[in-house]
C-alpha positions as CSV (number, residue, x, y, z in Angstrom):
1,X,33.2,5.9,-217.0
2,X,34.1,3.9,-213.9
3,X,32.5,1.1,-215.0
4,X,34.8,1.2,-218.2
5,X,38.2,2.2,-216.3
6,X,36.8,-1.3,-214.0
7,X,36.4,-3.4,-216.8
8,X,39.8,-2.5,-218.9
9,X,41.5,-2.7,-215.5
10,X,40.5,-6.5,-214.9
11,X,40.9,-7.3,-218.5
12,X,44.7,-6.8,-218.0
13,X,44.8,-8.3,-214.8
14,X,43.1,-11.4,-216.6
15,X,45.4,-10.9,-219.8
16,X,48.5,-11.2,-217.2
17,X,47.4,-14.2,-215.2
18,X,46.9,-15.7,-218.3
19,X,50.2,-15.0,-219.0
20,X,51.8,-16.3,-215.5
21,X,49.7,-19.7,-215.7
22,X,51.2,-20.4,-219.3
23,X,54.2,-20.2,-217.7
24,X,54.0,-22.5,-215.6
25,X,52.6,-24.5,-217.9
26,X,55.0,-24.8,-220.3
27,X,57.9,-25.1,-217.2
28,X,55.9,-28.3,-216.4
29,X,56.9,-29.8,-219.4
30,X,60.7,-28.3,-220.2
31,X,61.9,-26.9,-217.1
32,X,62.9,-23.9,-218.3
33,X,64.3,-21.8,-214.6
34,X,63.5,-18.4,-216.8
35,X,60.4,-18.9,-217.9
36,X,59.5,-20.6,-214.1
37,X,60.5,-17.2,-212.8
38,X,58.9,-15.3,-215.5
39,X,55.2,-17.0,-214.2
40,X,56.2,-16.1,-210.7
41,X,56.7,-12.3,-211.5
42,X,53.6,-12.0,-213.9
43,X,51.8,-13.9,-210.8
44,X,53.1,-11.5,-208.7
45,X,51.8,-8.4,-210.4
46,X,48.2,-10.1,-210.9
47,X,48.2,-10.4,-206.8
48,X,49.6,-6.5,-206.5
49,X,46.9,-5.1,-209.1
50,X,44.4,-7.5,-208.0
51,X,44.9,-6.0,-204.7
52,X,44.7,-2.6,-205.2
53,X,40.8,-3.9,-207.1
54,X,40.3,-4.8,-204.1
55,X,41.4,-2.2,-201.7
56,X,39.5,0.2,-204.0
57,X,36.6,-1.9,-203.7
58,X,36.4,-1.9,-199.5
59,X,37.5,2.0,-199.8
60,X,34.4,2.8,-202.1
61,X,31.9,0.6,-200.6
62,X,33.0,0.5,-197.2
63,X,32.1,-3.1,-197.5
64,X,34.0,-6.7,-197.9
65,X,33.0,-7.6,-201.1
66,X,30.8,-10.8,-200.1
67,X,27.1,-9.6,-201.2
68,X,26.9,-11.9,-204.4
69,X,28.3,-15.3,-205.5
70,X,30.7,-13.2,-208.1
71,X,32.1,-10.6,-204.9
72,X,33.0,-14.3,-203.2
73,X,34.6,-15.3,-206.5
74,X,37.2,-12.2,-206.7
75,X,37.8,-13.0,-202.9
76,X,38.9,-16.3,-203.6
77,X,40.9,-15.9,-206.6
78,X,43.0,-13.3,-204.7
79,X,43.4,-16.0,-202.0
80,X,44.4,-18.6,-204.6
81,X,46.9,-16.4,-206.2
82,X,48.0,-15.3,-202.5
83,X,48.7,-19.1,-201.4
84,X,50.2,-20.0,-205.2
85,X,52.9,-17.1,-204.0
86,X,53.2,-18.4,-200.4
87,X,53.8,-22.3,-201.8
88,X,56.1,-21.0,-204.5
89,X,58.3,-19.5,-202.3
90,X,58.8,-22.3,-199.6
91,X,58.7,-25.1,-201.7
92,X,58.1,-24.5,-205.8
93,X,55.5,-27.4,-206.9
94,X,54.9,-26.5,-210.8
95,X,51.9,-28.5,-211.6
96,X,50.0,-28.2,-208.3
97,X,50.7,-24.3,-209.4
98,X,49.4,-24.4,-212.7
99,X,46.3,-26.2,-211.5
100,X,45.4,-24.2,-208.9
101,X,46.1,-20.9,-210.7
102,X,44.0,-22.2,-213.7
103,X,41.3,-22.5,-211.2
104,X,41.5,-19.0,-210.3
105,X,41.8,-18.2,-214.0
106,X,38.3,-19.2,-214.6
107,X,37.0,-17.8,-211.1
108,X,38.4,-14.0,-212.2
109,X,37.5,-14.7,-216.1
110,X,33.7,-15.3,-214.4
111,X,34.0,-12.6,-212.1
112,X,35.0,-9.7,-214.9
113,X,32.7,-10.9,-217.9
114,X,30.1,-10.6,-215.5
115,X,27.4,-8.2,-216.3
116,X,25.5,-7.9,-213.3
117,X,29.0,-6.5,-211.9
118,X,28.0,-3.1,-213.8
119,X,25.5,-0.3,-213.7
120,X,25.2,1.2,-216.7
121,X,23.4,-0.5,-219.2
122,X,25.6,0.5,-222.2
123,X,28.8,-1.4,-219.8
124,X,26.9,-4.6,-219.5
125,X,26.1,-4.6,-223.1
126,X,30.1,-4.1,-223.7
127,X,30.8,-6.6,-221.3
128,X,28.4,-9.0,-223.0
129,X,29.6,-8.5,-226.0
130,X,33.3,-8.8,-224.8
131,X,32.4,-12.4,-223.2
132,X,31.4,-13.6,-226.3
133,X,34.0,-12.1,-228.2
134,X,36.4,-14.3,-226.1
135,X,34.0,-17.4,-225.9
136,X,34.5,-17.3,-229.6
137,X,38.1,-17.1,-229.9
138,X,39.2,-19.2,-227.2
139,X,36.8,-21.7,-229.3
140,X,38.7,-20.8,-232.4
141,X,42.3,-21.1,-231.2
142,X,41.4,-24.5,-229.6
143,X,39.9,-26.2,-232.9
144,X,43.2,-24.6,-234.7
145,X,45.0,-26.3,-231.7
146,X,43.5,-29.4,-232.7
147,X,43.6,-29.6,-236.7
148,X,47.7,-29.2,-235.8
149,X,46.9,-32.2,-233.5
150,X,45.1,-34.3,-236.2
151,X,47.9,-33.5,-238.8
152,X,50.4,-34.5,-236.6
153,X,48.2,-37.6,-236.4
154,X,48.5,-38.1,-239.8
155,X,51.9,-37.7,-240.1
156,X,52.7,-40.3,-237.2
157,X,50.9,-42.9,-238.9
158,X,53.0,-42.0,-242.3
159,X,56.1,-42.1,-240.3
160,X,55.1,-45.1,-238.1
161,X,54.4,-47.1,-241.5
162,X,57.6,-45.4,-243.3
163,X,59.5,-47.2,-239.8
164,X,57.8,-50.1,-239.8
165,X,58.7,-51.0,-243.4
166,X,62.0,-50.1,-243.1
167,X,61.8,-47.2,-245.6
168,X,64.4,-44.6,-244.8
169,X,64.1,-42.2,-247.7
170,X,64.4,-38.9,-247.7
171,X,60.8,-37.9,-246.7
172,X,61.5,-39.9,-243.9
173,X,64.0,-37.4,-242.6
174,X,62.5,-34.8,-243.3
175,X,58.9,-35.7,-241.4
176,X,60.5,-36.0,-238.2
177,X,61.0,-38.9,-235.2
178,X,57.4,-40.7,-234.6
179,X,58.2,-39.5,-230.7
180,X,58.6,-35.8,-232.0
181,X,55.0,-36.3,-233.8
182,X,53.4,-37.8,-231.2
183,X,54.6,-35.3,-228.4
184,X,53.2,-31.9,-230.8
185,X,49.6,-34.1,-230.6
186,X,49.9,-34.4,-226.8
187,X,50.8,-31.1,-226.5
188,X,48.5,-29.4,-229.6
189,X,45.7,-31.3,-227.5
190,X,46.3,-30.5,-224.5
191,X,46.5,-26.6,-224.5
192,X,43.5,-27.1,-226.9
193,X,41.8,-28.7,-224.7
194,X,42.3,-26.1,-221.6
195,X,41.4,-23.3,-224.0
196,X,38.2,-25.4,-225.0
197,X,36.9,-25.2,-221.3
198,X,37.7,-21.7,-220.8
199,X,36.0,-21.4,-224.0
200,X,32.5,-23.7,-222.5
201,X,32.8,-21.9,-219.4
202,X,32.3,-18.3,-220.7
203,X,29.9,-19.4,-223.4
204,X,27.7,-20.8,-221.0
205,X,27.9,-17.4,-218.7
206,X,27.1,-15.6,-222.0
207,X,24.2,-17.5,-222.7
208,X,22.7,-17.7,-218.9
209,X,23.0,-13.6,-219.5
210,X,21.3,-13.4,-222.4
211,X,19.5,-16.5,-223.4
212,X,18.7,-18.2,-220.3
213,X,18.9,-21.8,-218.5
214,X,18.1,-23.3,-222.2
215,X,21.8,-22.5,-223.3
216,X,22.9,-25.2,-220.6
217,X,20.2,-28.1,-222.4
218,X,21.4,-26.2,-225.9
219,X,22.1,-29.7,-228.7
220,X,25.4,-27.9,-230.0
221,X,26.3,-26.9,-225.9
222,X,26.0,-30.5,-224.9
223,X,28.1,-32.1,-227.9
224,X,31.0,-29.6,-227.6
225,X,31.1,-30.8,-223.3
226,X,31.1,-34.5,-224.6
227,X,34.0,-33.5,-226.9
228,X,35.6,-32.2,-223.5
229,X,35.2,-34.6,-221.7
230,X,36.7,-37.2,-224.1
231,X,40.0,-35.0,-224.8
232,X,40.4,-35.0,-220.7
233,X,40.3,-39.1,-221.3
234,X,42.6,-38.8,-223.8
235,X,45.0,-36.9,-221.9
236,X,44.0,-38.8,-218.6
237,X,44.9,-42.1,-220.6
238,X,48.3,-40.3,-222.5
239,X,49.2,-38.9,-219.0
240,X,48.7,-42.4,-216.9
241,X,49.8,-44.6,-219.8
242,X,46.8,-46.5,-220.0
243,X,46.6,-47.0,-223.3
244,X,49.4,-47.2,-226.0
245,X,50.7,-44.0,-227.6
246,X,49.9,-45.5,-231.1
247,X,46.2,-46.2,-230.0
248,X,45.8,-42.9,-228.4
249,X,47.0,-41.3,-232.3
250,X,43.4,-42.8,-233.5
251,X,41.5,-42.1,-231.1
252,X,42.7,-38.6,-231.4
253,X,41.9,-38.4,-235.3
254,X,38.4,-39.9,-233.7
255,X,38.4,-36.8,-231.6
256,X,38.9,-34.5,-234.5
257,X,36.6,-35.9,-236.7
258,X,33.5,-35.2,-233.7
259,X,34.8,-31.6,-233.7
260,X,34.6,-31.2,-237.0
261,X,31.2,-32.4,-237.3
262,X,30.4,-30.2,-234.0
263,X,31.3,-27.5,-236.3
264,X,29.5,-27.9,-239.6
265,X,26.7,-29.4,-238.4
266,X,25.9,-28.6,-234.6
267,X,25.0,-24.5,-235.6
268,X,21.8,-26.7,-237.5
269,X,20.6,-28.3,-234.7
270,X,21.7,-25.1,-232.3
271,X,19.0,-22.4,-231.4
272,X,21.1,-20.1,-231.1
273,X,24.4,-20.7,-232.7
C-alpha cells in the first residue's frame, strides 16, 4: 500500500514539473510574464512535495538516500529544481531554465518508473506497466506532433509557390503567411522532438527491466535514435540559421517520411515491438 501511495505521489510530482518546464518553454518563445510566473509556482510546488519525498525518505530509513544510482538521481533532481529556484529569483534566465529543468525531468521520470525502487512484486509490475504506458504515448503524441509538422510542410510549399507566382486568390488568404507556416513546423517539431526523447529514454528503461541489454542493440530502437538525432540537426540548423528556412521545409518532409517508415515497417524487423 505504501509502495502505491509512493508511486501516485511522484506521478503528480512528475505530472507538475511537467507542467512548470512547459512553461517555461513556451515563455522562451512569446514572453508571456503570466505564464513565466505560472512555471515558477508549479516549480515551486514540485521542490516543496519533492521535499517532503524526501524528508519522508531520511525519516523512514534513517538514511541519505545514496545506496543506488536511482537514490543519487532523486538527490540531484531536487538540487536542480533547488538551483533553477535560486537563479530564477536573482536573475530569471528562461532557456538556461528550461534546459536544466528538462534535465531533471528525465532524472525524476527515471527515478519513479523505476521498478527496483519497489518491494512488492505486484508494484513493480504496475510500475512496469505504467513506464510503458507512457513510453507509448509520449511516442504517440510526438509522431501526431510531427504529421502537424509535415502538413504544415506541405502547405508552405503551396503557399511559397502560390507567392512565388504572384497568385493572390482567395486560397491564398485563407492558407496563411509562409512565416506563420513555417514557424507551426519549427514549433510542431520541436516539442515533438523533446517528447520523442522522453519517449526513447523510458522505452529503453522498460526494456533493460524486462527484456534486457538487447533492447539497446533492438533494429526498430536504433532507427527511432537516428530519427532523434536528425530532428536535433534540424532544430540545431533552424535555431543557428545554418541552412535556409525553405531547405529546412524538405528536409523536414525527409524527416517525416523516416518516421513513417519507422512506424509501419520497424515493428517487422523489431523483436519485440
Amino acid at each position: 500500500m505504501q509502495d502505491s501511495l509512493f508511486i501516485r505521489f511522484h506521478e503528480i510530482i512528475l505530472f507538475i514539473y511537467f507542467v512548470s518546464i512547459s512553461c517555461y518553454f513556451y515563455d522562451f518563445f512569446r514572453k508571456n510574464f503570466k505564464i513565466r510566473r505560472l512555471g515558477f509556482i508549479s516549480l515551486g510546488i514540485v521542490w516543496v512535495l519533492q521535499t517532503i519525498s524526501l524528508s519522508l525518505f531520511i525519516n523512514q530509513t534513517r538514511s541519505v538516500p545514496l545506496s543506488n544510482i536511482f537514490d543519487v538521481l532523486f538527490i540531484i533532481t531536487w538540487l536542480i529544481i533547488s538551483i533553477s529556484i535560486v537563479i530564477n529569483v536573482i536573475r530569471p534566465i528562461d532557456f538556461s531554465i528550461f534546459l536544466f529543468n528538462l534535465v531533471g525531468f528525465v532524472l525524476i521520470a527515471l527515478n519513479t518508473f523505476q521498478p527496483m525502487n519497489y518491494l512488492a512484486k505486484g508494484e513493480k509490475m504496475t510500475v512496469i506497466n505504467e513506464l510503458l504506458i507512457v513510453h507509448i504515448s509520449f511516442a504517440t503524441v510526438s509522431y501526431a506532433l510531427f504529421t502537424l509538422a509535415f502538413v504544415n510542410c506541405i502547405l508552405y510549399l503551396i503557399q511559397y509557390n502560390n507567392l512565388k507566382q504572384k497568385r493572390f486568390t482567395q486560397k491564398y488568404f485563407r492558407l496563411g503567411s509562409v512565416a506563420t507556416l513555417e514557424q507551426i513546423v519549427f514549433y510542431s517539431s520541436l516539442v515533438g522532438f523533446i517528447l520523442l526523447i522522453l519517449s526513447l529514454i523510458l522505452g529503453a528503461q522498460w526494456g533493460l527491466n524486462t527484456i534486457g541489454f538487447t533492447t539497446l542493440i533492438d533494429k526498430k530502437v536504433i532507427f527511432s535514435f537516428i530519427i532523434a538525432i536528425l530532428y536535433a540537426l534540424y532544430i540545431l540548423f533552424r535555431v543557428k540559421q545554418l541552412q535556409s528556412k525553405h531547405k529546412l521545409i524538405y528536409f523536414n518532409i525527409v524527416l517525416f517520411c523516416l518516421c513513417i517508415i519507422n512506424l509501419l515497417f520497424g515493428p517487422s524487423i523489431s523483436s519485440f515491438h
